[in-house]
N, CA, C and O atoms as a GROMACS GRO file, in nm:
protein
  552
    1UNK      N    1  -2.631  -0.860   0.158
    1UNK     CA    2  -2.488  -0.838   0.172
    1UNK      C    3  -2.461  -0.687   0.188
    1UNK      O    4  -2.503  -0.597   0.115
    2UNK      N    5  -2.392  -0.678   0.288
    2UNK     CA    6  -2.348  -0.517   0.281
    2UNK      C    7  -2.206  -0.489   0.203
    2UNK      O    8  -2.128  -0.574   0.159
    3UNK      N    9  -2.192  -0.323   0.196
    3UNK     CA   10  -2.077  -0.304   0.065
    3UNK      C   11  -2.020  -0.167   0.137
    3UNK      O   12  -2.099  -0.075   0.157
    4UNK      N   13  -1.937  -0.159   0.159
    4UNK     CA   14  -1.893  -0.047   0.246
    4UNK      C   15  -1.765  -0.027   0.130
    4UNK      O   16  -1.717  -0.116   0.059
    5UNK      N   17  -1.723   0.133   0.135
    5UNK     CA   18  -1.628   0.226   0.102
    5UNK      C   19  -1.600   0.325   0.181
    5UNK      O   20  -1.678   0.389   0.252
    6UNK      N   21  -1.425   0.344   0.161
    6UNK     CA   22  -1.362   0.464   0.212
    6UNK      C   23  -1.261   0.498   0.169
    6UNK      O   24  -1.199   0.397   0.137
    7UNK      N   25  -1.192   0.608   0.144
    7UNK     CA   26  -1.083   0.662   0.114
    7UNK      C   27  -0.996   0.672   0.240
    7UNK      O   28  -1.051   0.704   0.346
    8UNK      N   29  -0.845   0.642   0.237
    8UNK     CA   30  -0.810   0.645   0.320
    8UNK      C   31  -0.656   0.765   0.250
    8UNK      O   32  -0.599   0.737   0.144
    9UNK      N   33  -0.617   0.888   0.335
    9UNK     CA   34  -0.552   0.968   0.274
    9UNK      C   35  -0.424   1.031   0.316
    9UNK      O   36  -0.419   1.123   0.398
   10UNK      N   37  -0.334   0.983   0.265
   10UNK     CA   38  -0.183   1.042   0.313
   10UNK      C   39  -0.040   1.146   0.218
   10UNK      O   40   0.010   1.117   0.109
   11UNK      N   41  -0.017   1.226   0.279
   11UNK     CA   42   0.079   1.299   0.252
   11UNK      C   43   0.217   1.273   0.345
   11UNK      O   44   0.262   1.313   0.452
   12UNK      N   45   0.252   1.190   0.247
   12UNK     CA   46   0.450   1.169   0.379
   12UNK      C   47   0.530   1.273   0.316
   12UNK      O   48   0.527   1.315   0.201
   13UNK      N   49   0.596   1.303   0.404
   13UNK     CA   50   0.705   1.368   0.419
   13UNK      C   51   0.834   1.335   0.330
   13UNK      O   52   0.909   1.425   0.291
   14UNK      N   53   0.850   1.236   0.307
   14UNK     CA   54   0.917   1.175   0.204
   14UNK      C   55   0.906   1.134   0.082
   14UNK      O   56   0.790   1.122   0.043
   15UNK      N   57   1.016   1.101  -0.015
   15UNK     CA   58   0.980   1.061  -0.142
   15UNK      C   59   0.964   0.915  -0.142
   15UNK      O   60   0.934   0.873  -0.253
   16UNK      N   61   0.971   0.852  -0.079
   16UNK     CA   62   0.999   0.666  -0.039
   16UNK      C   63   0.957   0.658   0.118
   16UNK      O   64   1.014   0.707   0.216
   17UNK      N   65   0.843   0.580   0.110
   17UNK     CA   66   0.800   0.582   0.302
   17UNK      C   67   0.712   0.439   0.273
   17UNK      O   68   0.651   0.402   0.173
   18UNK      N   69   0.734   0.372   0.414
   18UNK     CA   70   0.617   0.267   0.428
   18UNK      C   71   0.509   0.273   0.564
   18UNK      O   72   0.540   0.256   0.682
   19UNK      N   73   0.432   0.291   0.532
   19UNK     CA   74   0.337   0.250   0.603
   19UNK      C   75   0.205   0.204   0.684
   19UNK      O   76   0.086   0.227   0.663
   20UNK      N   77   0.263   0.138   0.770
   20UNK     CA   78   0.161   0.067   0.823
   20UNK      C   79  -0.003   0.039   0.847
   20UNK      O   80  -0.045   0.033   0.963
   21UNK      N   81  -0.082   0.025   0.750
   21UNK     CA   82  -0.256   0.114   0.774
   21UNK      C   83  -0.302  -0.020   0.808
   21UNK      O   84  -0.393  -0.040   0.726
   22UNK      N   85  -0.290  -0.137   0.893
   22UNK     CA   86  -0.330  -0.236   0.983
   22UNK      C   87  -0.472  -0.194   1.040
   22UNK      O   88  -0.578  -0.254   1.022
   23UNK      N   89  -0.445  -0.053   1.129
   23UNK     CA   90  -0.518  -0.001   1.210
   23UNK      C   91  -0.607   0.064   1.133
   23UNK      O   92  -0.723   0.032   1.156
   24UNK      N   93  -0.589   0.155   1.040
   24UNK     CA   94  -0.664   0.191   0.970
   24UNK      C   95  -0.808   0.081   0.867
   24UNK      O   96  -0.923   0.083   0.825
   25UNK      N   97  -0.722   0.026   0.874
   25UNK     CA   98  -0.802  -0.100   0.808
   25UNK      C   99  -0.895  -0.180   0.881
   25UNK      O  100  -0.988  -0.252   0.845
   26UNK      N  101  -0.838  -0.142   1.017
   26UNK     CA  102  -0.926  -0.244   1.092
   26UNK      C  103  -1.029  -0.163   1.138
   26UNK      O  104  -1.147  -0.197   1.147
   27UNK      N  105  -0.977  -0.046   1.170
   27UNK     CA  106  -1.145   0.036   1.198
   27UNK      C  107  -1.228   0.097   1.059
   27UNK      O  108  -1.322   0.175   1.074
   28UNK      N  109  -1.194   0.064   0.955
   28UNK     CA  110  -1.323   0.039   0.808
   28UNK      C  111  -1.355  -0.069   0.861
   28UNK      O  112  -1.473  -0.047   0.888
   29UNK      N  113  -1.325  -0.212   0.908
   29UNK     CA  114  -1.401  -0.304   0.943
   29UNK      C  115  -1.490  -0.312   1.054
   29UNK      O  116  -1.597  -0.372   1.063
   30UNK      N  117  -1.440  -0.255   1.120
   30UNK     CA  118  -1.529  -0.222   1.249
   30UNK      C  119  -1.659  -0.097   1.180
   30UNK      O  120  -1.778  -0.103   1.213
   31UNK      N  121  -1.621  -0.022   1.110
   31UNK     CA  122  -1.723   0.086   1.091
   31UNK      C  123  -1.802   0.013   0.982
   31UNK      O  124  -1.919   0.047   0.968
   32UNK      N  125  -1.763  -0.060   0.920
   32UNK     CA  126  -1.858  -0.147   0.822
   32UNK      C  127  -1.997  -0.230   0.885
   32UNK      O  128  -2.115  -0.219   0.854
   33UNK      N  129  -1.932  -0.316   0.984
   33UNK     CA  130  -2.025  -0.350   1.064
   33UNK      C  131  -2.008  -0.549   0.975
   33UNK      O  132  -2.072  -0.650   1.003
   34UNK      N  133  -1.942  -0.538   0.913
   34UNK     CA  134  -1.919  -0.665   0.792
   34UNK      C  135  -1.835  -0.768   0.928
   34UNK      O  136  -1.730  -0.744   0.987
   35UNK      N  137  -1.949  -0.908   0.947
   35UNK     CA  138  -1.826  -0.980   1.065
   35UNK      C  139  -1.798  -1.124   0.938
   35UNK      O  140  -1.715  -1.211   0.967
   36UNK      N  141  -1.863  -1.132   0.828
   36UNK     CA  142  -1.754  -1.218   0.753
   36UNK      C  143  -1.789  -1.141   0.632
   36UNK      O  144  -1.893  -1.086   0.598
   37UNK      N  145  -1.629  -1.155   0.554
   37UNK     CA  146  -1.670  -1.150   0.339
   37UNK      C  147  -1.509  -1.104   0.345
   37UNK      O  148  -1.420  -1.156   0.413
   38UNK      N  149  -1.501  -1.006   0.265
   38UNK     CA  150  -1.375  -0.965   0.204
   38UNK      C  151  -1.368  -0.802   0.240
   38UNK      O  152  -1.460  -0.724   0.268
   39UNK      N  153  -1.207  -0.778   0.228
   39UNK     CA  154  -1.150  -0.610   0.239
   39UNK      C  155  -1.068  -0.638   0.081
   39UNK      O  156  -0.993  -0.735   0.065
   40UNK      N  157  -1.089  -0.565   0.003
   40UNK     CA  158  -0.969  -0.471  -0.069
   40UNK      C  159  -0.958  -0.378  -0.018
   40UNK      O  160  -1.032  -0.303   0.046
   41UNK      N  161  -0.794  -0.381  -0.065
   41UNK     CA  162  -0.752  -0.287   0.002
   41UNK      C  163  -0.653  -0.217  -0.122
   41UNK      O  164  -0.556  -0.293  -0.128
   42UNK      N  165  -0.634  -0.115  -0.215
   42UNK     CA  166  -0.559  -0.058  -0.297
   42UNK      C  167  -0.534   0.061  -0.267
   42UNK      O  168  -0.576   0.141  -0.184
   43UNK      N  169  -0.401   0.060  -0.409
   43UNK     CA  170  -0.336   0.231  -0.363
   43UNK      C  171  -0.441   0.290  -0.539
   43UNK      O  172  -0.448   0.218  -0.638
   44UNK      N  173  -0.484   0.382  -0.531
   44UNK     CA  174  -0.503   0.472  -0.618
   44UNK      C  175  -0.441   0.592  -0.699
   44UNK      O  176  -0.498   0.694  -0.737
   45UNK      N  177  -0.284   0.546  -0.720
   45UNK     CA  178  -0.160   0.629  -0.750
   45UNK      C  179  -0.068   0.503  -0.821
   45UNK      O  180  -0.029   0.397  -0.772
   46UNK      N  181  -0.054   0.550  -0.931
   46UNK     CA  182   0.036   0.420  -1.037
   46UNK      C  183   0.199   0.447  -0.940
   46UNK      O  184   0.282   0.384  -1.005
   47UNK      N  185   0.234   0.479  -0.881
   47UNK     CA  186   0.331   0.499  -0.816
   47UNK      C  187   0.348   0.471  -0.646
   47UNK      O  188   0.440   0.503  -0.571
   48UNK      N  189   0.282   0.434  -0.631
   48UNK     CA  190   0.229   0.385  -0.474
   48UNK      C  191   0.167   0.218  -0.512
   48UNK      O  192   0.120   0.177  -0.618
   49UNK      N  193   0.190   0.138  -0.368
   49UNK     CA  194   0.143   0.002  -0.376
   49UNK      C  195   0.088   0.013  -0.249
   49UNK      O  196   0.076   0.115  -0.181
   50UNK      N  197   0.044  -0.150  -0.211
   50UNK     CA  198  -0.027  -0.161  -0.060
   50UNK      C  199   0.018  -0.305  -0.090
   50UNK      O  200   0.020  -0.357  -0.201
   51UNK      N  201   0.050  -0.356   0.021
   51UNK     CA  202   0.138  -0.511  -0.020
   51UNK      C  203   0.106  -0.558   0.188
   51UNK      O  204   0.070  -0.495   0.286
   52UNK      N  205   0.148  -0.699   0.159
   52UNK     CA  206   0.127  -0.712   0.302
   52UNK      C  207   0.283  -0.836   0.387
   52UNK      O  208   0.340  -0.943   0.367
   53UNK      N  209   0.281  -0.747   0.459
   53UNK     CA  210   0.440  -0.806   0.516
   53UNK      C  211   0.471  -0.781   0.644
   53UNK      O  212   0.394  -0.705   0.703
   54UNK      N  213   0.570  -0.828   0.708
   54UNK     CA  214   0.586  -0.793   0.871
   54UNK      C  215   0.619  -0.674   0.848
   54UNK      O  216   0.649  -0.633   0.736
   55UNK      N  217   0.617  -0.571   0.999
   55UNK     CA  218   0.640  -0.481   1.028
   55UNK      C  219   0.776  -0.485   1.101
   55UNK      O  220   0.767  -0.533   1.214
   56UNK      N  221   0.883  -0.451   1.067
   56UNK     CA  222   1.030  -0.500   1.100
   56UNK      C  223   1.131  -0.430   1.036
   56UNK      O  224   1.182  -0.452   0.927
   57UNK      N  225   1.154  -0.336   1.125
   57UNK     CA  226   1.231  -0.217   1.037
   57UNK      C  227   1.367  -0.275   0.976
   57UNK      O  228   1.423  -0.204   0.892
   58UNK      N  229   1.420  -0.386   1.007
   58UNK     CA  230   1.547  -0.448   0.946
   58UNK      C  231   1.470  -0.479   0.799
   58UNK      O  232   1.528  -0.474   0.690
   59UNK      N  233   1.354  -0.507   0.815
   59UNK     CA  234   1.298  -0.562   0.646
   59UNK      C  235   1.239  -0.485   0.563
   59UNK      O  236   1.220  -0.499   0.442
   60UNK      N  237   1.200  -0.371   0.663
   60UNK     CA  238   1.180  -0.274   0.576
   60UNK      C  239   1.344  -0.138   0.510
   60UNK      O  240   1.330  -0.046   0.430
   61UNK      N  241   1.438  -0.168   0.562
   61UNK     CA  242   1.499  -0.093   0.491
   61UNK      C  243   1.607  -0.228   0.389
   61UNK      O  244   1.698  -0.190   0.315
   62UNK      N  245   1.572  -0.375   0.407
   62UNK     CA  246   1.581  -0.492   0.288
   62UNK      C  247   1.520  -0.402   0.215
   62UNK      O  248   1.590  -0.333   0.140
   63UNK      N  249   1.356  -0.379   0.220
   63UNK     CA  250   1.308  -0.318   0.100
   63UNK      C  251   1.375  -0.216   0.024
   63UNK      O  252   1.398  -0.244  -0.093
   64UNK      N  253   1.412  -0.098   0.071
   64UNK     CA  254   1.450  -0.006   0.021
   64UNK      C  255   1.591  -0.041  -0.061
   64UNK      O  256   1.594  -0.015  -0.181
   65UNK      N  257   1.711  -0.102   0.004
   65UNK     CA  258   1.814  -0.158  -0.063
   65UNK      C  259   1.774  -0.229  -0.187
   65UNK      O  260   1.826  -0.212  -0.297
   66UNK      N  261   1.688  -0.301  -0.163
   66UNK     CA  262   1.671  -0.445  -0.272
   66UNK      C  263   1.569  -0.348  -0.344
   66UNK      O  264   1.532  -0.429  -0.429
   67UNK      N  265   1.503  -0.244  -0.371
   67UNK     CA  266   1.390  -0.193  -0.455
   67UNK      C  267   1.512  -0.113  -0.547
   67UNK      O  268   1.508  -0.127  -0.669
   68UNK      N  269   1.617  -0.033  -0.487
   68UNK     CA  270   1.690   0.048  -0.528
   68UNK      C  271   1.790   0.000  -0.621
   68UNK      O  272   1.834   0.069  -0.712
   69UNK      N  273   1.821  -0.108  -0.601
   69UNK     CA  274   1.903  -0.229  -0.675
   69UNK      C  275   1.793  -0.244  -0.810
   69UNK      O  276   1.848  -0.227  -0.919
   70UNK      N  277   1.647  -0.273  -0.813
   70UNK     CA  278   1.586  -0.339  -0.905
   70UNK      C  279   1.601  -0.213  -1.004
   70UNK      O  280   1.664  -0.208  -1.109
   71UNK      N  281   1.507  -0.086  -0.928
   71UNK     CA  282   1.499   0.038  -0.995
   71UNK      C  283   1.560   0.156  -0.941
   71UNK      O  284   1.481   0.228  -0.881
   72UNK      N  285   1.686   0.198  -0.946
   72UNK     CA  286   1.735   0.313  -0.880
   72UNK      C  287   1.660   0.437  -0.927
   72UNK      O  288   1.596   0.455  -1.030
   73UNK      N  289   1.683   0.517  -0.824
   73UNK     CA  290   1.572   0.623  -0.865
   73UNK      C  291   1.677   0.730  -0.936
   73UNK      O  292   1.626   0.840  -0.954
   74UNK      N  293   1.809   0.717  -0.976
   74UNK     CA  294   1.872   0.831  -1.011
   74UNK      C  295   1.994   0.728  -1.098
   74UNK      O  296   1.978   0.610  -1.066
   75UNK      N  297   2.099   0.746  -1.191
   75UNK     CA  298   2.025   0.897  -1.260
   75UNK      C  299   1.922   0.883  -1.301
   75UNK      O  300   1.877   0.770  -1.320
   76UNK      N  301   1.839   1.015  -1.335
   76UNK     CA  302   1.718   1.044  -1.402
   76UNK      C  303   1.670   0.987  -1.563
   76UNK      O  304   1.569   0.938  -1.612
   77UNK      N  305   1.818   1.028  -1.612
   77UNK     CA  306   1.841   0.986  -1.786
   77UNK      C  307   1.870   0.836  -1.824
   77UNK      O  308   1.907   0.788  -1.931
   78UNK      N  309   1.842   0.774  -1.700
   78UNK     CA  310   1.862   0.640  -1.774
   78UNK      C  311   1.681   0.563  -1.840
   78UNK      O  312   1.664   0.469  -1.919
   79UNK      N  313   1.573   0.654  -1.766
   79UNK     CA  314   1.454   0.590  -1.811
   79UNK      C  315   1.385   0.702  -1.929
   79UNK      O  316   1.429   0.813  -1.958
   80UNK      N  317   1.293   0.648  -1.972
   80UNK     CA  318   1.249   0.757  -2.130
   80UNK      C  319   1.167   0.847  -2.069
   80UNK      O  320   1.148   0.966  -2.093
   81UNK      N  321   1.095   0.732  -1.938
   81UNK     CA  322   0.972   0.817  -1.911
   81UNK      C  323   0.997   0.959  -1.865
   81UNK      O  324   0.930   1.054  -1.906
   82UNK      N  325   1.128   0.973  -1.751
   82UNK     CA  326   1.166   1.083  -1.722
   82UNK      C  327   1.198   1.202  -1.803
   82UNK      O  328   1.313   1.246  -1.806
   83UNK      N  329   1.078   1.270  -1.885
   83UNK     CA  330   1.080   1.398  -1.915
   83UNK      C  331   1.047   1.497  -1.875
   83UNK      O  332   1.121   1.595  -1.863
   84UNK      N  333   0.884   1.489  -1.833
   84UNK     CA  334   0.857   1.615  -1.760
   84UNK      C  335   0.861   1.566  -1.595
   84UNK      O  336   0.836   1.638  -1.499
   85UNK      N  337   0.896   1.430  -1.592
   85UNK     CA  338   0.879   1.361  -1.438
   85UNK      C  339   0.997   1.336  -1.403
   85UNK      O  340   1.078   1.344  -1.495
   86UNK      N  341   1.049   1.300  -1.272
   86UNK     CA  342   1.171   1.232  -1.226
   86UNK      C  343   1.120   1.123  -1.166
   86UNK      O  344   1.185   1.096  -1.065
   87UNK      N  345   0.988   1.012  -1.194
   87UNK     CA  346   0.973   0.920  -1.112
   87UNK      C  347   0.924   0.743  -1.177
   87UNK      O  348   0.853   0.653  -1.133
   88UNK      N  349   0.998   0.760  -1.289
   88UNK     CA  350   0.992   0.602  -1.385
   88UNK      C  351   1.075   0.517  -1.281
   88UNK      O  352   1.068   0.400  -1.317
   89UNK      N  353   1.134   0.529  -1.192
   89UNK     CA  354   1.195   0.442  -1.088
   89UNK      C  355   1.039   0.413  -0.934
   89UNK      O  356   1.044   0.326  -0.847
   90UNK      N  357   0.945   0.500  -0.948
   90UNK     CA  358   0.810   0.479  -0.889
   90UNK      C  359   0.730   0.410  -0.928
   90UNK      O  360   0.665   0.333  -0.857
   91UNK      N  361   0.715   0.429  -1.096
   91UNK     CA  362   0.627   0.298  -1.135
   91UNK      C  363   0.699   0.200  -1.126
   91UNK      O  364   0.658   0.119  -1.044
   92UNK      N  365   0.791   0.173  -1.177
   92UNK     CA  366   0.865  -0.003  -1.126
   92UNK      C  367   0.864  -0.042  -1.006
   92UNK      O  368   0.828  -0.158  -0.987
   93UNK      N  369   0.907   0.053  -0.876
   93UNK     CA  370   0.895  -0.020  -0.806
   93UNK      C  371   0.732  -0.065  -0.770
   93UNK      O  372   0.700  -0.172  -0.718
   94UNK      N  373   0.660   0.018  -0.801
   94UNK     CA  374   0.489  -0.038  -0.726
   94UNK      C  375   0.454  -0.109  -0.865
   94UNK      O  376   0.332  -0.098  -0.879
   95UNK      N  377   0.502  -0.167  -0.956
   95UNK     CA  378   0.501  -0.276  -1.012
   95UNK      C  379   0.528  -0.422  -0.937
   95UNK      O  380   0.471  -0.530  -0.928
   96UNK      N  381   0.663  -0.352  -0.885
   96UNK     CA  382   0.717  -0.501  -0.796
   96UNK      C  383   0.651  -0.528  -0.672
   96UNK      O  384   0.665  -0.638  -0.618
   97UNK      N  385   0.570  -0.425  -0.615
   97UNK     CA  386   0.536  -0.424  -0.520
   97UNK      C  387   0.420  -0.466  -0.491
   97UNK      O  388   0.392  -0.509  -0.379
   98UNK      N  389   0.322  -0.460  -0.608
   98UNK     CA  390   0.205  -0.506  -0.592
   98UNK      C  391   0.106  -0.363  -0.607
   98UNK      O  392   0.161  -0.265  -0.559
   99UNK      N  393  -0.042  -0.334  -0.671
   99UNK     CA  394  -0.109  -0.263  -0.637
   99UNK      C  395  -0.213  -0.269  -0.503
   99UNK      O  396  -0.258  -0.172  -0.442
  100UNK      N  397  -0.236  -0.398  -0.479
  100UNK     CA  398  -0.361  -0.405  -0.396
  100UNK      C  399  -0.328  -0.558  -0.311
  100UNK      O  400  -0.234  -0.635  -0.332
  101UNK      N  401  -0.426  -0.571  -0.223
  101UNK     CA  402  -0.418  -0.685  -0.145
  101UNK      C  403  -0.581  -0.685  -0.121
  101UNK      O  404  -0.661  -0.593  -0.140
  102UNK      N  405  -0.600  -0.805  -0.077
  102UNK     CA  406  -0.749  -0.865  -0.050
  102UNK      C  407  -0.708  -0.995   0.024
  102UNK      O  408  -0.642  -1.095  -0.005
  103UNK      N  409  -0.813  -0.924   0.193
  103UNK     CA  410  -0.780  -1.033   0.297
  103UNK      C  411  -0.957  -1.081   0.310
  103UNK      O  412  -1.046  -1.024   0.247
  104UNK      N  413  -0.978  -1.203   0.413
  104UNK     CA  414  -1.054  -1.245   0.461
  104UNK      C  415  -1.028  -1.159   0.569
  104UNK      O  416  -0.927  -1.107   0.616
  105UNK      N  417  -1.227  -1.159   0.614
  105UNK     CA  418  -1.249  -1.103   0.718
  105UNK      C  419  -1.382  -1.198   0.824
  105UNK      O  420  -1.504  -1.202   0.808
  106UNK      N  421  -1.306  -1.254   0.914
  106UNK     CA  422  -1.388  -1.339   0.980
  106UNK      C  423  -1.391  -1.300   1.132
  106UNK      O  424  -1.290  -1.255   1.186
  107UNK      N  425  -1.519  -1.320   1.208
  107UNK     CA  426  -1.603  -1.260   1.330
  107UNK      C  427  -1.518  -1.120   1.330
  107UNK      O  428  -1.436  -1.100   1.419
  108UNK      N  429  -1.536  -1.045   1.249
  108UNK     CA  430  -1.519  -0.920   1.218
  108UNK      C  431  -1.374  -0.884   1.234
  108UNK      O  432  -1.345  -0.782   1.296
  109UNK      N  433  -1.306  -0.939   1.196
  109UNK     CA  434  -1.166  -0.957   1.230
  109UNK      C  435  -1.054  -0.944   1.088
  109UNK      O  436  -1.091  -1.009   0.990
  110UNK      N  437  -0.968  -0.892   1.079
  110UNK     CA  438  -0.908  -0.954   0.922
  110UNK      C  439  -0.845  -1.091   0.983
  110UNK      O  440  -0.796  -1.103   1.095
  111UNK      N  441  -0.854  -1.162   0.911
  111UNK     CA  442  -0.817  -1.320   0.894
  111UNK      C  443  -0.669  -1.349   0.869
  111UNK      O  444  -0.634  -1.414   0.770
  112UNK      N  445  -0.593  -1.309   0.945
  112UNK     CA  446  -0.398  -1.286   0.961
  112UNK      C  447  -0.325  -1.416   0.969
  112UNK      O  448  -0.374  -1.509   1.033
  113UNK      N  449  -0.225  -1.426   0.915
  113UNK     CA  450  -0.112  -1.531   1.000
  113UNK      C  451  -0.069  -1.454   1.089
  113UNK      O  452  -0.092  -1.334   1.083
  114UNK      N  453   0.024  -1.526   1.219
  114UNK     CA  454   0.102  -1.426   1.271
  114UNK      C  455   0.183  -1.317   1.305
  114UNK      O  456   0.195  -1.272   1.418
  115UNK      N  457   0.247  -1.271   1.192
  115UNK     CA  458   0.322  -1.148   1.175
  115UNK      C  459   0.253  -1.078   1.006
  115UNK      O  460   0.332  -1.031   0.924
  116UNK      N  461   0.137  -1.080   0.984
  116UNK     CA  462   0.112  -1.006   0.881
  116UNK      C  463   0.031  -0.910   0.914
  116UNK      O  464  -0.078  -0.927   0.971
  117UNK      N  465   0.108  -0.738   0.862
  117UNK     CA  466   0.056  -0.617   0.844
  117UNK      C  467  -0.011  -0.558   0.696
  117UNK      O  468   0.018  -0.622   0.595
  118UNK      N  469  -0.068  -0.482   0.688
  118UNK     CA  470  -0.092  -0.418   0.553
  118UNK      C  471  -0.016  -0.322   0.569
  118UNK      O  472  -0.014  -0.259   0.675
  119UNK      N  473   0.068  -0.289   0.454
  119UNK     CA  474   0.104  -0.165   0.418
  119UNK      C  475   0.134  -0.061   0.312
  119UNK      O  476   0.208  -0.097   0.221
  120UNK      N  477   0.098   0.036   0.311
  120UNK     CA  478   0.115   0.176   0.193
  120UNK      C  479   0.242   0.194   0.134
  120UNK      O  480   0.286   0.306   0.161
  121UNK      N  481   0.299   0.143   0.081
  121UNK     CA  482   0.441   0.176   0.020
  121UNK      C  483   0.414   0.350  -0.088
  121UNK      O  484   0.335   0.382  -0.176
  122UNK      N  485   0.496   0.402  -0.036
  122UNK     CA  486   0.444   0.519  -0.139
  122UNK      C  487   0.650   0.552  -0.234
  122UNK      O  488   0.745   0.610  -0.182
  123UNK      N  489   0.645   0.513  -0.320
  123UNK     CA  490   0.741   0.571  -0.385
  123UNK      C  491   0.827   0.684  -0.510
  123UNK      O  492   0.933   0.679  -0.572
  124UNK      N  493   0.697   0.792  -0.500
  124UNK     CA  494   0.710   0.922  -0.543
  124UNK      C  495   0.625   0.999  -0.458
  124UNK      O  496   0.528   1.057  -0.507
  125UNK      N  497   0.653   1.006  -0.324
  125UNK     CA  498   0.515   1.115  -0.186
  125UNK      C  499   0.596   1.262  -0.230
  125UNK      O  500   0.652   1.302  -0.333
  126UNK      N  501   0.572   1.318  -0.097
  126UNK     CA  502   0.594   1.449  -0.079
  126UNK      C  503   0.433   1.531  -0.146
  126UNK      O  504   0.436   1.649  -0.181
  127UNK      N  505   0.285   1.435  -0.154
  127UNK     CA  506   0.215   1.500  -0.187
  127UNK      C  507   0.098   1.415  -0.108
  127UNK      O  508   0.102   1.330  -0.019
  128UNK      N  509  -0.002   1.475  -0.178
  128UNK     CA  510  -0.130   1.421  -0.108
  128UNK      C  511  -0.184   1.280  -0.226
  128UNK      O  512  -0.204   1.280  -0.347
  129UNK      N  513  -0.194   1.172  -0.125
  129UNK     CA  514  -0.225   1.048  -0.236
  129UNK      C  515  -0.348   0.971  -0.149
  129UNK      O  516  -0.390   1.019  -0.044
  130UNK      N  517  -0.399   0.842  -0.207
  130UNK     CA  518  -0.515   0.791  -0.156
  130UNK      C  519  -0.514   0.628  -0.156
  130UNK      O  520  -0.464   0.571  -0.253
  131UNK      N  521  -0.561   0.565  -0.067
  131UNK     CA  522  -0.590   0.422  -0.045
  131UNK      C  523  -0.740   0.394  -0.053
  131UNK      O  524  -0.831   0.461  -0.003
  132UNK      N  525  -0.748   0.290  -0.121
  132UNK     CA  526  -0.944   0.239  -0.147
  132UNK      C  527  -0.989   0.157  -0.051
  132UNK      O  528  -0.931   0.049  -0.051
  133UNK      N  529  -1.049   0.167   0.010
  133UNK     CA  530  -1.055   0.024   0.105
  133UNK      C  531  -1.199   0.007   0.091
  133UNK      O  532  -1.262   0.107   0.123
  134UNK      N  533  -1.265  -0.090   0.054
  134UNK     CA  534  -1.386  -0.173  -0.032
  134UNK      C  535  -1.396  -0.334   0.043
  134UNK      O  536  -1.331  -0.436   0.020
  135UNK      N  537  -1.513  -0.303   0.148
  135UNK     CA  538  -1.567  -0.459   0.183
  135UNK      C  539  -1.710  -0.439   0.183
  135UNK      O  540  -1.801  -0.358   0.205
  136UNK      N  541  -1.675  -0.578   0.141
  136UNK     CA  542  -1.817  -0.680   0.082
  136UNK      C  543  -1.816  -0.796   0.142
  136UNK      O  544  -1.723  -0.876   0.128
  137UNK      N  545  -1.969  -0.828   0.252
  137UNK     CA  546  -1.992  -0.913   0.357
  137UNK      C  547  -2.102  -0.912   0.413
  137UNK      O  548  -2.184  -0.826   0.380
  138UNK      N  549  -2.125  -0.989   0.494
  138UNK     CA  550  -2.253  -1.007   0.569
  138UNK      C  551  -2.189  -0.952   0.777
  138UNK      O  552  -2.270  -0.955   0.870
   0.00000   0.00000   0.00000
């Protein structure tokens, strides 16, 4: 069985961004050389998720409305955690969001329904953060 790793590494521009590492994901599979087993795929930041959903900018700013509703990110003084941080509205949301996803990967392919992407939700950026991506396969 082979076992492949990589870091995959982003700095957005924003404090709240999604996106898309489909492509990214698919060339660790291709560079793996793995044509069946499994991808994880995680965020390595308690404040960042990786979740998998269409790519559809009407649903992606659902997300942002409906995340902001669960956990608003302001005011600051309504969570404890916010002392030396302003971002207890980051861990909730990549609570709700999920940390990680794990797809099938068959004739070297990820194993999709029709409209499913992977993606990086990051909801405290403006810095440098990291994705794990870990397959195990023949």
């Amino acid at each position: 069985m082979k076992s492949y790793r990589k870091e995959l590494w982003f700095n957005t521009s924003k404090r709240r961004e999604l996106i898309n590492i489909t492509p990214d994901v698919r060339e660790c599979i291709y560079e793996s050389g793995v044509k069946e087993g499994l991808v994880l795929v995680n965020a390595m930041h308690i404040t960042a998720s990786v979740f998998i959903n269409d790519d559809e900018s009407g649903l992606h700013h659902d997300y942002e409305v409906w995340l902001e509703k669960l956990a608003p990110e302001k005011p600051y003084s309504q969570y404890r955690h916010n002392g030396f941080e302003d971002n207890a509205d980051a861990h909730l949301k990549r609570q709700i969001m999920g940390r990680e996803v794990v797809c099938a990967i068959t004739n070297g392919e990820l194993d999709f329904g029709p409209w499913e992407q992977i993606f990086y939700g990051e909801f405290d950026g403006k810095r440098r953060k990291r994705v794990l991506v870990k397959i195990i396969g023949e």
